[in-house]
FIKE-13392 format. One line per 10 residues: for each residue x, y, z of C-alpha. Coordinates in steps of 0.1 Angstrom, whole numbers. Example, Ala and Ser with C-alpha at 12.3 -4.5 7.8 and 13.67 -1.06 7.14 Angstrom:
<rs>
123,-45,78 | 137,-11,71
</rs>
This chain:
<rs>
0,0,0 | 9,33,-8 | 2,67,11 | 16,103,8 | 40,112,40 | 36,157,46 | 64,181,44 | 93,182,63 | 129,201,64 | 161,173,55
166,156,89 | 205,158,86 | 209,159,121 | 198,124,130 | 222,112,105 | 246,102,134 | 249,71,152 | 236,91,183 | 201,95,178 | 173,73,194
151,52,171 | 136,17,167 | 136,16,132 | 155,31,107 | 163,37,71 | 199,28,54 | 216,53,30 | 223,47,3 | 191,38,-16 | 185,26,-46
185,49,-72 | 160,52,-100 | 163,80,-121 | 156,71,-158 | 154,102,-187 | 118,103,-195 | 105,83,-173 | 68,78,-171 | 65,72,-134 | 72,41,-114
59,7,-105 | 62,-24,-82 | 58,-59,-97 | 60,-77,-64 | 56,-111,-83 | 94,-108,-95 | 100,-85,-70 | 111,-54,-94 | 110,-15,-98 | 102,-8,-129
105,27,-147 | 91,26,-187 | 98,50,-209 | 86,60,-244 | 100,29,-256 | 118,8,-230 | 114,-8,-193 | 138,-6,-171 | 137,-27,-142 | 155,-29,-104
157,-60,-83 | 149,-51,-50 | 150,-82,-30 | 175,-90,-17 | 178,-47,-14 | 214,-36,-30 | 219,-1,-36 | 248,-1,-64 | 222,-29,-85 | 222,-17,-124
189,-20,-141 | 178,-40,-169 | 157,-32,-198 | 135,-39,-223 | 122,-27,-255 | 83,-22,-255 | 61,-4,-280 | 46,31,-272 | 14,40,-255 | -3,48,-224
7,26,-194 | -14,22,-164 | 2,-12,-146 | 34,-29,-161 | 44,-65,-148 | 64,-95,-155 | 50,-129,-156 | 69,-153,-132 | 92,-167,-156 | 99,-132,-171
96,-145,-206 | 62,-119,-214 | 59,-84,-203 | 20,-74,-197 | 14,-37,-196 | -22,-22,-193 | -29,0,-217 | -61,13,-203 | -95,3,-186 | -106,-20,-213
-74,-32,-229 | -38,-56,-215 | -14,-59,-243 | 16,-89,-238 | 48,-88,-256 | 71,-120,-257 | 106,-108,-242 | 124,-128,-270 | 106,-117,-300 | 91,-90,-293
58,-100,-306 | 25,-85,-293 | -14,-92,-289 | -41,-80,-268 | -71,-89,-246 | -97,-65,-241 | -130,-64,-219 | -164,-57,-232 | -163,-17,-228 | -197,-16,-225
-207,-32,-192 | -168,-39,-175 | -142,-26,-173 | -103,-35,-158 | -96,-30,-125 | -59,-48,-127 | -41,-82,-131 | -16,-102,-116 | 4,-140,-129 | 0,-164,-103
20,-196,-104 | -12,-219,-98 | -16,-245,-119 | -46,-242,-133 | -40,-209,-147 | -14,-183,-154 | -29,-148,-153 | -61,-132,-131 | -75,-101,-146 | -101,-86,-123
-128,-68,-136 | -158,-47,-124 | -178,-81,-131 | -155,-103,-110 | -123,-124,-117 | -118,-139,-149 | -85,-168,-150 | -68,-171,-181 | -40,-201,-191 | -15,-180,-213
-6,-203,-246 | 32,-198,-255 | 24,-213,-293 | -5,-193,-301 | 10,-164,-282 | -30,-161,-267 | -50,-165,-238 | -73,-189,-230 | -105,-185,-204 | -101,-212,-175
-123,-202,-151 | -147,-168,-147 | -163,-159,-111 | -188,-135,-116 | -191,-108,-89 | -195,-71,-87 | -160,-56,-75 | -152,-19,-67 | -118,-23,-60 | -93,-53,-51
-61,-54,-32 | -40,-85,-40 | -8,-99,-22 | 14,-122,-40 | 34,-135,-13 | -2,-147,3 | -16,-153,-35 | -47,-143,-17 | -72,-113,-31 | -98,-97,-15
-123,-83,-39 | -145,-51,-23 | -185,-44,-29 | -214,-31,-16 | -221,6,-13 | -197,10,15 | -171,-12,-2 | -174,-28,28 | -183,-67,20 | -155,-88,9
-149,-120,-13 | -113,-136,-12 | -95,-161,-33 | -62,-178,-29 | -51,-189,-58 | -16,-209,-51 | -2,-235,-69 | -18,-258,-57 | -56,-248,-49 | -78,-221,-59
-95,-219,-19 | -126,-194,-21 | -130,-177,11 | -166,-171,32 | -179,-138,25 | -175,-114,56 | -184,-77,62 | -160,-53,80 | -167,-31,107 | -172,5,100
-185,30,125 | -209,57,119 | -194,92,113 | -231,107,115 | -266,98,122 | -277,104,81 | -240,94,69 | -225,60,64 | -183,59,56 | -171,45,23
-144,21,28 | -111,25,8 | -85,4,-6 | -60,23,13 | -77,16,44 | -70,-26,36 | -38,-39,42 | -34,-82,35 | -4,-86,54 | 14,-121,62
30,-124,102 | 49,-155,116 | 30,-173,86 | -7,-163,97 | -23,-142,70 | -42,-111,84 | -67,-86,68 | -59,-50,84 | -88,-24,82 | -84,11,93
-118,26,109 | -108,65,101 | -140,75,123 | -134,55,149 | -96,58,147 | -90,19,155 | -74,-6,135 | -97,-36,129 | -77,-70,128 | -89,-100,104
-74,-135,107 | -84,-154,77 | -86,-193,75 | -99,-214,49 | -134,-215,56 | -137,-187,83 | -125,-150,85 | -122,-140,125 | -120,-108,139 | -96,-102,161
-91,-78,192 | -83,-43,174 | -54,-25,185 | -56,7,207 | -68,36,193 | -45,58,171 | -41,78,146 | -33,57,117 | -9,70,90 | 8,41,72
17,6,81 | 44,-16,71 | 59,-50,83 | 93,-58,86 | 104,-94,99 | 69,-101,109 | 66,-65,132 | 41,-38,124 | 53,-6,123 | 24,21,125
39,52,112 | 22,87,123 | 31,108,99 | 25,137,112 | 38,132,146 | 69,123,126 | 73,89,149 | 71,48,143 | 53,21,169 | 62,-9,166
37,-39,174 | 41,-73,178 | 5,-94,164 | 22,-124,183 | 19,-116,215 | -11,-115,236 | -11,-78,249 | -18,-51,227 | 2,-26,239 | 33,-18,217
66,-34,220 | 83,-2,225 | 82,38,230 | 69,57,198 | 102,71,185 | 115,90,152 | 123,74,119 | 163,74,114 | 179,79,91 | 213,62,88
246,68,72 | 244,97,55 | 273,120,46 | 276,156,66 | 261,184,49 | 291,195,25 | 305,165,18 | 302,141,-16 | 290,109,-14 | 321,80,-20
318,71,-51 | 329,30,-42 | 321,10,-73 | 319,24,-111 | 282,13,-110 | 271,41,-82 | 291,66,-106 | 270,55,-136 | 235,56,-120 | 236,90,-92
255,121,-93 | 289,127,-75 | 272,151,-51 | 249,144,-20 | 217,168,-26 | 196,176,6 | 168,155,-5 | 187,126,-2 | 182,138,39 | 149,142,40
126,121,57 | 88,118,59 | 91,142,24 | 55,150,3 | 76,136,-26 | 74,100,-1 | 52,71,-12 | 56,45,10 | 56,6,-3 | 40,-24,20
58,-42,36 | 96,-25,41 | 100,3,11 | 98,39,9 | 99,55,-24 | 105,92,-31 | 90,99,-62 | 100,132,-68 | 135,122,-67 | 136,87,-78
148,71,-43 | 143,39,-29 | 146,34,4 | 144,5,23 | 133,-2,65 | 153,-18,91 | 143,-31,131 | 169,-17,156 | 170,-47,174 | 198,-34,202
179,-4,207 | 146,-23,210 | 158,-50,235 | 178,-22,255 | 143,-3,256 | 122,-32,274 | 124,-45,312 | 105,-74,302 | 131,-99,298 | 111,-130,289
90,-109,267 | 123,-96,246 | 137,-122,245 | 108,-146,230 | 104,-111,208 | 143,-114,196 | 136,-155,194 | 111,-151,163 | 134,-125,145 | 150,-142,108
165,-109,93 | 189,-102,117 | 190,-135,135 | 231,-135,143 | 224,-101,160 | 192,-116,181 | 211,-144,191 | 240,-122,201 | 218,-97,216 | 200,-127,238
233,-143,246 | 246,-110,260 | 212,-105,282 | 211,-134,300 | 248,-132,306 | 242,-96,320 | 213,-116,341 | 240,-138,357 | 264,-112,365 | 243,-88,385
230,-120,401 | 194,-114,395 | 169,-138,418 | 171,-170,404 | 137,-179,394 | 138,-147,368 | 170,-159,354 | 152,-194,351 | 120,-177,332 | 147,-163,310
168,-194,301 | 133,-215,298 | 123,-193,268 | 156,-197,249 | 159,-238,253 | 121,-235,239 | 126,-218,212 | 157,-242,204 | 141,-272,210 | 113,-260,186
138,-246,160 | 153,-285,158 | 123,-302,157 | 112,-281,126 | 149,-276,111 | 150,-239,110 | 184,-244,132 | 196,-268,105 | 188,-239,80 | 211,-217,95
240,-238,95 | 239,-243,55 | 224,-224,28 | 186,-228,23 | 172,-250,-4 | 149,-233,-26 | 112,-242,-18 | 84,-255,-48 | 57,-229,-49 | 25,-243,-36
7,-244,1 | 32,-249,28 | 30,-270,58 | 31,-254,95 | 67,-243,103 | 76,-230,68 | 98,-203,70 | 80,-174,64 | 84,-140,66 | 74,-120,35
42,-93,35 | 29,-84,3 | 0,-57,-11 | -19,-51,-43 | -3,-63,-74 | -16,-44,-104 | 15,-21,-106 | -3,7,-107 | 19,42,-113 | 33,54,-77
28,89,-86 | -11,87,-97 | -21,56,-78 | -18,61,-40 | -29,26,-33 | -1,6,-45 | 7,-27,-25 | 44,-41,-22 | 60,-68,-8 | 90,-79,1
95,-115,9 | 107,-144,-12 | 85,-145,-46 | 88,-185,-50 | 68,-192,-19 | 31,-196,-13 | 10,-193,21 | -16,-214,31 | -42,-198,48 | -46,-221,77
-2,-225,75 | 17,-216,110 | 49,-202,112 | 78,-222,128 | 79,-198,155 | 46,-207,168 | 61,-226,196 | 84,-197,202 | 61,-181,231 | 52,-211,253
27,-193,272 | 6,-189,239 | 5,-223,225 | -30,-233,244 | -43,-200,234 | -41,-212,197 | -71,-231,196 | -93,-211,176 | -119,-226,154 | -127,-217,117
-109,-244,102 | -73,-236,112 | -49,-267,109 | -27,-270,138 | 8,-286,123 | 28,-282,149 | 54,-308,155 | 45,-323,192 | 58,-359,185 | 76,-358,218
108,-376,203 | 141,-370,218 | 158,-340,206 | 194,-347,206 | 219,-313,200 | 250,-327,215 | 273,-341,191 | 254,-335,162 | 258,-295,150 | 283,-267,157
278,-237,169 | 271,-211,142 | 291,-184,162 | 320,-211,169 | 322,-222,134 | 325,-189,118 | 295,-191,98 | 282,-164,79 | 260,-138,96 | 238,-136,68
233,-176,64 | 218,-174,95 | 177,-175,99 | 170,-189,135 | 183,-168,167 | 180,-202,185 | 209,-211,214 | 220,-243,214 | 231,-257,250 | 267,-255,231
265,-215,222 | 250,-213,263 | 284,-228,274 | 307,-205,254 | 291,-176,254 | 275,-173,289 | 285,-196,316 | 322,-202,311 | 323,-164,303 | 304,-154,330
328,-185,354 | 351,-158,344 | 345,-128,357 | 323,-139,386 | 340,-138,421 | 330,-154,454 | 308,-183,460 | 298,-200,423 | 270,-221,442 | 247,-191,425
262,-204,389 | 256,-236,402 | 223,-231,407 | 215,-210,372 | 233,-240,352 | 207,-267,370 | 182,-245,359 | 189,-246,325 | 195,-284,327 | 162,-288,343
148,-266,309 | 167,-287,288 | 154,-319,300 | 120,-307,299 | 122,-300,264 | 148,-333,261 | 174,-316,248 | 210,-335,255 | 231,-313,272 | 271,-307,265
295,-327,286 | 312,-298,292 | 287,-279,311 | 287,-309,337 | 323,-307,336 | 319,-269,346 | 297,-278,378 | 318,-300,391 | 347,-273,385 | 325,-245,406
315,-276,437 | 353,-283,441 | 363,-247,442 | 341,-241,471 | 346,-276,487 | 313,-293,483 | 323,-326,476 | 293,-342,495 | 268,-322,475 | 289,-333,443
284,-369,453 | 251,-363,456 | 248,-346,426 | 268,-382,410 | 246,-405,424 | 212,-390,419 | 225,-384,380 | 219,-346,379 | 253,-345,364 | 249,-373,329
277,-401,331 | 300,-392,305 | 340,-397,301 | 351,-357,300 | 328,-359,333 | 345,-388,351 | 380,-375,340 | 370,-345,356 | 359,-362,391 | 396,-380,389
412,-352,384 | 392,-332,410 | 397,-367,434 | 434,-359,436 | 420,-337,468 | 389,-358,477 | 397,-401,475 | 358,-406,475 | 354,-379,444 | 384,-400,426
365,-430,435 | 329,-417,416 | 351,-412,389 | 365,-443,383 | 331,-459,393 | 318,-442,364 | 339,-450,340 | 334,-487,346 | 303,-482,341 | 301,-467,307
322,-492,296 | 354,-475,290 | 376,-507,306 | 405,-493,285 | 408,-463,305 | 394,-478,335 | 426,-505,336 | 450,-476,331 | 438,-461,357 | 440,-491,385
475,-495,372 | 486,-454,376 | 470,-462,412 | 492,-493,420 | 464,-519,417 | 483,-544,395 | 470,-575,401 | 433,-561,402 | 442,-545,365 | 451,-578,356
421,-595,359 | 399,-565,349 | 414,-567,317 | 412,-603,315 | 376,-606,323 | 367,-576,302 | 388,-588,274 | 410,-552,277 | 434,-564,248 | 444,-530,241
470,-526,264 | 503,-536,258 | 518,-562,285 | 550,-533,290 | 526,-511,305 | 516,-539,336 | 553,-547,336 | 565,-513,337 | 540,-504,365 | 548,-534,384
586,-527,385 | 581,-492,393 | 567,-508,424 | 599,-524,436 | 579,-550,451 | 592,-584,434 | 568,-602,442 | 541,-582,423 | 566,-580,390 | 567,-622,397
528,-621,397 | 527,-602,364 | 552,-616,347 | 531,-648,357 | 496,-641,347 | 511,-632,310 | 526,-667,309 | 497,-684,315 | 471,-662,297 | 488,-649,271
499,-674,241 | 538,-668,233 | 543,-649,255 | 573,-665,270 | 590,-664,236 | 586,-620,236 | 618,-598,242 | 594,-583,271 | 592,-618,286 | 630,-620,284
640,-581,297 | 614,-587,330 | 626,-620,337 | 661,-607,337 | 653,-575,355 | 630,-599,383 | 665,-623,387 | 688,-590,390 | 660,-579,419 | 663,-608,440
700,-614,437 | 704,-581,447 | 677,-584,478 | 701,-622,488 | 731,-604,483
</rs>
């Protein structure tokens, strides 16, 4: 959606690093400026700008958002132009010519035909291609929708399917596939179609709420009062009541459409969504709320605060000039406008674009998260809010890693620090059982188009897709997201599980399908990834802000081990925690974070507690764990004994007869090893261990045993040296 932002004077001062904000905007933008340009338009299908001329497109890929892109073009013949889009597989340009006529040209060839309306009783309202199956183009008309399958051979369309209804006005997202056609004499009552690739699913017709600005008067609805916008893969219908100055919420299902609790009054300007977050923008207050449709309250996530504008040069200087592309498409000098924010010349573009029109700009919006989570005292709130962020997940994940370490080291009561380490184990334990973790570890596969199952990674918002002009068409719709990916209206996003507190308030009716994995299977993370921050990966690879038990052991507890001083039992007592939160969820903690308690109970001399920590299996059996109860049993004989204790019983006889043998048990060594079958070891190391002893009559015993149990052993060079160096003993003891 589109909307016109008022005057204001170039904001140069909040240029800086220094100023305040929760959202912001990045300079450079994109920019656009084409001789002889007849305006500008969104195809949010293949996510493009485009800018025709006379005779030629030329297009910007805006997703992913790169300032120094170079545009493409295309030849097209001359003529009014009232929408301009690509179909999916870019091979045919379709341009609107005017209310009764679409003309397509074939890329390749450059060949042209034309479909028209009957003049006389319809007329066009817009199209958009879909990748559905069943048909290739939608073109909706004042008498309804009409699907056509476009034929490459006869370079013609051909009618599929027509659904005959009386439409004012449409608004179509094609990251949802889903449009809502408007009637009625308030343009009030809705019809909605998703058309994905694989359904066409009709929705029930349902009437939106409008209040009464007089007794005699009834409101009109708008187009640029409807936003269809898509959040933690839920697909909403947003309605702005201008007399009543509330936002009207609409969850839509397959066969239901439910009405949600509005949001406070305010007063609406524009809306946009970035990484699933609504940002209300009050133009003329000249600030930006942020909301979060996730959570249960309905107050905003944060303060309203200015827009900001980021990285932009001092007044007087030129811009840097850092590839030969910038050079080619923007001047060597900074103009003012470039400073201005919330401009007249502004249209702003559903979910996360701005465009200045006047100057041929294109902006794009970023979430401060630092300044966001620094802005909040609600701990468990932020961090479940920085848990479902995808955009800047690295940053969420370090942002979450440094609060609860912050927790810890200003020794905050327990059972908060406990609430706080609960939510991130949930969200991890979620984020493995539908792979988004896995996702961020290697690079994403791309995804068929089509109705996705619950937990599909989705993030993308999308508005109206005629690609009407910016400049004469305030009700535009953009989007963002990925254009190969479909919704399904009863779909969940993977972080549904993400806020435990809300999973037993999702039980609405209407048809919703409830995919959430709850199998209950063990969730093993030990062993079997790396940490992402460990491993070096790419920041920008990354599309979960999930901890894993390794990335809580490296970058809070042994940091935090670190700098705390005094008694550790209150690190004691925060690790159990998060073991208790991990077994909960069945996660499989690190050896090394047991390794770390026993650490802090022997530094303080609570080797009873440690046994009983041992015994009632608190601390899982592993070998780093008993290796570090020996080592800690150098001071503490019943600790030493635990540890070897344990490793006989995980099986590890190898190191379990080395160890009898460093502690002078020879002869018990021997027939461990013999009765566990320890033939691993060579017979030197006995031999060696016994003569250390100086006791002959344990080198006699050894040398003994490996005569009798050990085939040829008599005939060995080993047999020979100890037999010499057992003769040379007692001689010397007669002597």
């Amino acid at each position: 959606m589109a909307g016109k932002a008022s005057t204001s004077k170039p904001n140069v001062g909040l240029s800086g690093t220094g100023g305040l904000s929760h959202a912001y905007i990045q300079y450079p933008p994109i920019r656009c400026n084409v001789p002889g340009s007849m305006g500008l338009f969104y195809d949010d299908g293949n996510k493009l700008l485009l800018s025709p001329t006379a005779d030629q497109v030329f297009s910007w890929k805006v997703v992913p958002f790169d300032p120094l892109i170079d545009p493409t073009s295309d030849s097209i013949s001359q003529g009014p132009i009232l929408a301009i889009r690509y179909s999916l597989d870019t091979k045919v340009i379709a341009i609107q010519r005017s209310s009764h006529e679409i003309q397509f040209q074939v890329r390749e060839t450059r060949e042209t035909f034309s479909h028209k309306c009957r003049p006389e009783s319809e007329s066009i309202l817009g199209f958009f291609w879909t990748d559905s199956q069943q048909c290739d183009i939608v073109i909706i008309k004042t008498s309804g929708l009409d699907l056509y399958a476009y034929n490459s051979a006869s370079k013609s369309l051909q009618l599929v399917e027509t659904k005959k209804l009386n439409v004012s006005w449409y608004v179509y997202t094609h990251e949802s596939r889903l449009v809502l056609l408007a009637s009625g004499m308030q343009c009030k009552t809705f019809h909605g179609f998703q058309i994905s690739s694989a359904d066409i699913v009709r929705l029930p017709r349902f009437d939106m709420v409008m209040a009464k600005s007089e007794a005699n008067s009834k409101p009109v609805l708008a187009a640029e009062d409807i936003f269809i916008i898509t959040v933690y893969g839920r697909i909403y219908c947003l309605q702005v009541d201008r007399v009543a100055m509330l936002l009207h919420s609409y969850r839509l299902y397959r066969d239901a459409v439910i009405q949600q609790v509005g949001l406070l009054k305010f007063l609406y300007d524009l809306l946009f969504v970035v990484d699933n977050v609504l940002l209300i923008h009050q133009i003329e207050a000249k600030v930006v709320i942020l909301y979060d449709l996730f959570a249960d309250s309905r107050a905003p996530i944060s303060a309203p605060l200015p827009l900001l504008l980021r990285g932009f040069p001092r007044s007087g200087t030129t811009s840097s000039q850092s590839s030969g592309r910038e050079s080619d498409n923007s001047c060597s000098n900074v103009s003012n406008h470039e400073a201005v924010t919330y401009a007249d010349s502004w249209t702003f573009l559903v979910p996360d674009l701005v465009c200045d029109v006047t100057n041929k700009l294109l902006w794009k919006f970023h979430l401060d998260l630092e300044a966001i989570s620094a802005s909040s005292s609600e701990v468990p709130s932020m961090l479940e809010f920085l848990q479902r962020r995808k955009f800047e997940a690295h940053k969420a994940k370090q942002l979450c890693l440094g609060i609860i370490r912050t927790l810890i080291l200003e020794h905050r009561p327990v059972p908060m620090v406990a609430k706080a380490i609960h939510v991130v184990v949930t969200s991890y334990s979620h984020s493995i059982k539908t792979g988004s973790y896995l996702k961020g570890l290697k690079p994403e596969k791309p995804l068929a188009s089509g109705v996705q199952n619950a937990g599909a990674d989705i993030s993308a918002v999308g508005t109206n897709a005629i690609g009407k002009s910016i400049i004469h068409e305030s009700n535009a719709r953009v989007d963002r997201g990925s254009s190969s990916k479909a919704l399904s209206l009863d779909s969940e996003d993977e972080s549904h599980t993400a806020n435990p507190r809300r999973n037993s308030k999702e039980t609405q009716t209407g048809g919703e399908v409830n995919n959430q994995n709850s199998s209950g299977t063990e969730v093993h993370s030990a062993y079997v990834m790396q940490s992402s921050l460990q491993s070096g990966q790419e920041e920008s690879q990354l599309t979960s802000a999930a901890i894993s038990p390794d990335e809580m052991y490296s970058f809070v507890f042994s940091p935090v081990d670190e700098e705390m001083v005094g008694d550790p039992s209150y690190l004691v007592a925060i690790i159990i925690e998060f073991l208790h939160s991990a077994n909960l969820e069945k996660i499989r903690a690190l050896p090394n974070l047991y390794v770390l308690i026993i650490q802090l109970l022997v530094r303080n001399e609570r080797y009873a507690e440690l046994g009983l920590f041992v015994i009632n299996k608190i601390l899982e059996p592993s070998k780093e764990v008993a290796l570090q109860l020996l080592e800690s049993g150098r001071q503490n004989t019943q600790t030493r004994k635990l540890g070897l204790d344990m490793l006989r019983q995980l099986g590890l006889h190898h190191d379990y007869v080395l160890l009898l043998l460093q502690d002078g048990y020879h002869m018990e060594a021997l027939r461990y090893a013999r009765k566990f079958k320890v033939d691993s070891i060579r017979p030197s190391l006995f031999l060696e261990a016994a003569f250390a002893s100086n006791d002959t009559q344990h080198l006699a015993a050894v040398l003994r045993f490996f005569v009798d149990f050990l085939p040829g052993f008599k005939t060995t060079l080993e047999h020979n040296r100890y037999l010499r160096i057992l003769n040379e003993m007692n001689t010397s003891m007669t002597a």
